[in-house]
N, C-alpha and C positions, 0 to 999 in steps of 0.2 A: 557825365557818366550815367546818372538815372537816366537821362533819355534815349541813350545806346540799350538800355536797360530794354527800355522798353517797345525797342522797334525790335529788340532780338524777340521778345514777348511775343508782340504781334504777328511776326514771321510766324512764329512754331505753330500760332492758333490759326493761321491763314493757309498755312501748309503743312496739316499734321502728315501727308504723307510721307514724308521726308523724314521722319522719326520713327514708322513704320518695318520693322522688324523684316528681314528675309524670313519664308515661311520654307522646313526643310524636308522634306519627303523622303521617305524611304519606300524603296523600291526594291524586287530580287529579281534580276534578270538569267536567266538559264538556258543551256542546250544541251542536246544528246551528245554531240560533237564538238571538236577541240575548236578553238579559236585559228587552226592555223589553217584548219577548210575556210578560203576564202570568204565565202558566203554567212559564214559565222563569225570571224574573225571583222567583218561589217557592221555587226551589229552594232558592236564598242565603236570601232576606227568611225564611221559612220552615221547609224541610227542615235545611238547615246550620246554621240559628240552633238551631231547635228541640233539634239533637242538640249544640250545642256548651252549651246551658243545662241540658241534663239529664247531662253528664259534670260540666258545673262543679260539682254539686250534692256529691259526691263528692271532686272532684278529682283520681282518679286518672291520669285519662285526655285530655291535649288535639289535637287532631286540627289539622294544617296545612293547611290546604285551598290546593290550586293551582287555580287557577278557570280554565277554557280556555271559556269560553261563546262562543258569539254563532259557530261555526264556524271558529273555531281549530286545532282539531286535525281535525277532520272534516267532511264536508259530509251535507244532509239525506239521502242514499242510500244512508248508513251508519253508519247510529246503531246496529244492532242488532249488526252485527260490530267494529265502534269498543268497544263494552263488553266483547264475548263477548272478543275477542282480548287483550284488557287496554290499548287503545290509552289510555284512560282509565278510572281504577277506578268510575268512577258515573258516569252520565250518561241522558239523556232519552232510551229508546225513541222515536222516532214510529213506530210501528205501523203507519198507514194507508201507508208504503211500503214493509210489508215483508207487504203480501199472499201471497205466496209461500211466504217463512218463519214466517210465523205466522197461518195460516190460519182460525182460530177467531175470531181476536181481531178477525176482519173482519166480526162476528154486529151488530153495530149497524150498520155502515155499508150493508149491504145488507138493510135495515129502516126505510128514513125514514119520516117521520111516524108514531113511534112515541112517541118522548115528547123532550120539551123540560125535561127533570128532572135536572141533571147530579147531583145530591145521591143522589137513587133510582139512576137510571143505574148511578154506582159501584159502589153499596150493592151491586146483581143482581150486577154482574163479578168485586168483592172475596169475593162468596161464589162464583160458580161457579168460582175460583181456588182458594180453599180448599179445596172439596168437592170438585170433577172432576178428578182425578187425570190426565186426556186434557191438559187444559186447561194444568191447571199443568206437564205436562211440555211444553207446545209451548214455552213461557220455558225453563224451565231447562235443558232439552236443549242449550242452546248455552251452558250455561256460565256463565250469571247469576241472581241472584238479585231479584225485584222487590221494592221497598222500598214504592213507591207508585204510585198512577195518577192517568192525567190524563185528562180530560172537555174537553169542547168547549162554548159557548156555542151559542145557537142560527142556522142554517145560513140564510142570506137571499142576494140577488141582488143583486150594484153592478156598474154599468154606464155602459157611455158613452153609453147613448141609454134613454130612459123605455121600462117595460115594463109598460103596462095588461092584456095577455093573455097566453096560452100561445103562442098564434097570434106574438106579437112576436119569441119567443125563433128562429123559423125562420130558421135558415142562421146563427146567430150563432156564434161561438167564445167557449167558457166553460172559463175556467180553473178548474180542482179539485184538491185533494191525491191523488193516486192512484187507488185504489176509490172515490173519491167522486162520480167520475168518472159511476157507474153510478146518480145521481139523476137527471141528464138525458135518459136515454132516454124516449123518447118526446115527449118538449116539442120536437122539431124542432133543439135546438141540440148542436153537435158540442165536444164535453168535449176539455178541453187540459190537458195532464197539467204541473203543476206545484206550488207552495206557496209560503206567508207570503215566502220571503226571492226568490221569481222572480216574484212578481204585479204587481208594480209594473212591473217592465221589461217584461214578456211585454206589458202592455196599452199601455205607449206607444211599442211598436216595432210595435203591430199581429199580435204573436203572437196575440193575443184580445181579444175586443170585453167583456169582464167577466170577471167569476170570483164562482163560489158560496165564501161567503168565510162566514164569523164576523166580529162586531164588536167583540171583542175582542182579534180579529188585524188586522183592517182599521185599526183606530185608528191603534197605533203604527205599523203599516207603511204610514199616509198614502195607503194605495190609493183613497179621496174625491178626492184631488187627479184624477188620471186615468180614477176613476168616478165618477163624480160623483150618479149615481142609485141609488139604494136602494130595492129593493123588499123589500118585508117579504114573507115567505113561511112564514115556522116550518116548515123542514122537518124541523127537530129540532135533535136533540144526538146525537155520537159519542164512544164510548169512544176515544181517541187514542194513547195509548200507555204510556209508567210510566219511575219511576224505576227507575233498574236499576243495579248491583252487579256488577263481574266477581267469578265464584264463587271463582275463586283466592285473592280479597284479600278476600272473605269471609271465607274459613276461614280465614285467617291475622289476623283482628281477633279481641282477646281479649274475651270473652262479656258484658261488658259494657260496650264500644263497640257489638256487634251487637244489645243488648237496647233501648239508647237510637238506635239507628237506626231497627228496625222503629215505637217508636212517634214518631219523628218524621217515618218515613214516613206513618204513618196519622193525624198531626194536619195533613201535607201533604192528602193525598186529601181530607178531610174541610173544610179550608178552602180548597184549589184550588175544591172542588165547587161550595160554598156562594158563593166569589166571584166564578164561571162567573154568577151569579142575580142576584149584588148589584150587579154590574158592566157589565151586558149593555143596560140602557137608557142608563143615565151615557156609553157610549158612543158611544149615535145621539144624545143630545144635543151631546154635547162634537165631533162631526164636524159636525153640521149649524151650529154655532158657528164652529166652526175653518172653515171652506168655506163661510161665505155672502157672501164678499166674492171666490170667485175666481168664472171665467167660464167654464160654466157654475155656477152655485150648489150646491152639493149639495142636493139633493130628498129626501125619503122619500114612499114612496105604501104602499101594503096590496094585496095581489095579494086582486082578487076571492074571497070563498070561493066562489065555482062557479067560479071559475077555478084556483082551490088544486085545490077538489075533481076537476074534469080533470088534473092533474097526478098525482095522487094513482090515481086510476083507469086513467089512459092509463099509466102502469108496468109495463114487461112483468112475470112473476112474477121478480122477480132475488133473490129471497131462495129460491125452489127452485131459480131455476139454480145459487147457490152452492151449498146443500145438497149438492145433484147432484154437483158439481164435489169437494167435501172429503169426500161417500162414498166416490167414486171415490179417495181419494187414503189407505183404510184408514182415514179417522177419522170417526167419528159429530157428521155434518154436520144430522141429524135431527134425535137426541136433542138437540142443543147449541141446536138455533136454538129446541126447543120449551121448553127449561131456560130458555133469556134471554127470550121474551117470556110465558111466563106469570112470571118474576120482576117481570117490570113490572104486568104484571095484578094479580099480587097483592100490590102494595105502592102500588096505586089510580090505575096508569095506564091512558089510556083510548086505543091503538092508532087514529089514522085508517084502519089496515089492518092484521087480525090476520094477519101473513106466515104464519106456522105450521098457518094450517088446512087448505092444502091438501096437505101436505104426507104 
């Protein structure tokens, strides 16, 4: 017995790690938006799962996650200082309202019909993040770190009233995310600045006769009910914004909780992407299913291609007026818009309009 004694002894002094305590972290993770917008609804299924199975593996390390989703601690108009300020240690940039402060990252939005590829799409952003030092500092300069990004499915018309032409869209009110705002010009119709969680109200109070929406955003947020028409348009896909990390509570996680985050932010990117594709017809099904029994029905049509193509042509240049705008503002607004669209050319996308040539 004393000598079982004592090899148990020698065990614990030979291997103290083994008596080593789980170390437990508390974390708040947050969004402007409900869990049930895919893309947010990722985070948890996804990002959080991803890095709580790659600590398990180990077990040194368990993370407490406080979950504030769905605009709990903040609303969509400040997502980007809700992180920066450490309002919560992680949470969902939406980029498309923070034109102002993050300037670059507005190179899709003011390039429609450039590609419907959210998988490429990424791929161009996640490297000109890496490589453009301009780029990467427009994020971190406020104090955060990106973990991951997020992609848009493809950009179509619901509305209260059927749209066979360009011609239809005259005098209408179309609700958009921010910059997005600047797809409509030229089609006659006057863009209303809102998003996912104000579309529904905006359009049955008569703030707006539609909104250029995603149907993956449109789904959960039942906007078929009060639009009830769907015009197919492909006017693409937008980079939207990323997971993000206040830097503070970065550097204070030990190095590997930050090594199992970055790659469970990049198995986020990489399957946000791919489910932006897998996801995007299941959901003009599952609407025109859900909606054939209210009054009106929900419809899908195909906007004319010579009517696409008018759309497309009738664009004033707003990819040099940005340019123009972020030279003006000390950052290489040139370089950057010609680095993103030949990223897409040369990974086999086919531009309905190469912004960048005249530039």
């Amino acid at each position: 017995m004393n000598r079982l004694k004592g090899l148990l002894l020698a065990a614990t002094i030979a291997f103290p790690a083994v008596a080593q305590a789980q170390e437990e972290i508390d974390l708040t993770v947050a969004s402007s938006h409900p869990v049930v917008i895919p893309w947010v609804g990722m985070i948890k299924s996804v990002f959080m799962a991803e890095t709580d199975r790659i600590l398990a593996e180990k077990g040194n390390y368990k993370i407490n996650w406080n979950e504030a989703f769905g605009g709990s601690l903040y609303k969509a108009n400040a997502t980007l200082s809700s992180v920066q300020e450490g309002i919560t240690d992680i949470g969902w940039v939406f980029s498309f309202l923070e034109g102002a402060r993050l300037p670059l990252s507005q190179v899709s939005t003011y390039t429609p019909f450039s590609t419907a590829n959210p998988p490429v799409q990424l791929e161009v952003i996640w490297d000109l993040l890496e490589n453009n030092e301009v780029f990467r500092n427009e994020w971190e300069q406020y104090n955060i770190k990106v973990l991951g990004l997020t992609d848009t499915d493809d950009y179509d018309l619901y509305t209260k009233k059927p749209i066979e032409s360009i011609a239809d869209l005259e005098g209408m009110k179309i609700s958009a995310p921010g910059v997005l705002g600047q797809w409509l010009r030229g089609t006659g119709a006057n863009a209303v600045d809102g998003s996912l969680t104000s579309f529904y109200t905006d359009i049955q109070t008569g703030v707006s006769d539609g909104v250029l929406s995603l149907a993956l955003g449109v789904l959960p947020s039942k906007l078929y009910e009060v639009a009830p028409y769907i015009t197919r348009v492909n006017i693409g896909t937008a980079f939207s914004g990323a997971i993000a990390i206040n830097k503070d509570t970065w550097d204070g996680l030990p190095e590997e909780v930050q090594q199992a985050m970055i790659e469970a932010g990049k198995t986020y990117t990489d399957t946000h992407a791919q489910d932006m594709i897998d996801l995007h017809e299941a959901a003009f099904a599952k609407m025109i299913e859900m909606g054939e029994d209210q009054n009106p029905p929900v419809t899908m049509t195909e906007l004319p291609a010579a009517e696409r193509q008018k759309w497309v042509d009738g664009l004033p240049d707003i990819a040099g007026e940005w340019a123009a705008d972020v030279e003006a503002r000390g950052l290489p607004g040139k370089a950057f818009m010609k680095a993103y669209m030949e990223g897409l050319r040369n990974a086999g996308e086919k531009p309905a309009r190469d912004w960048d040539k005249d530039l």
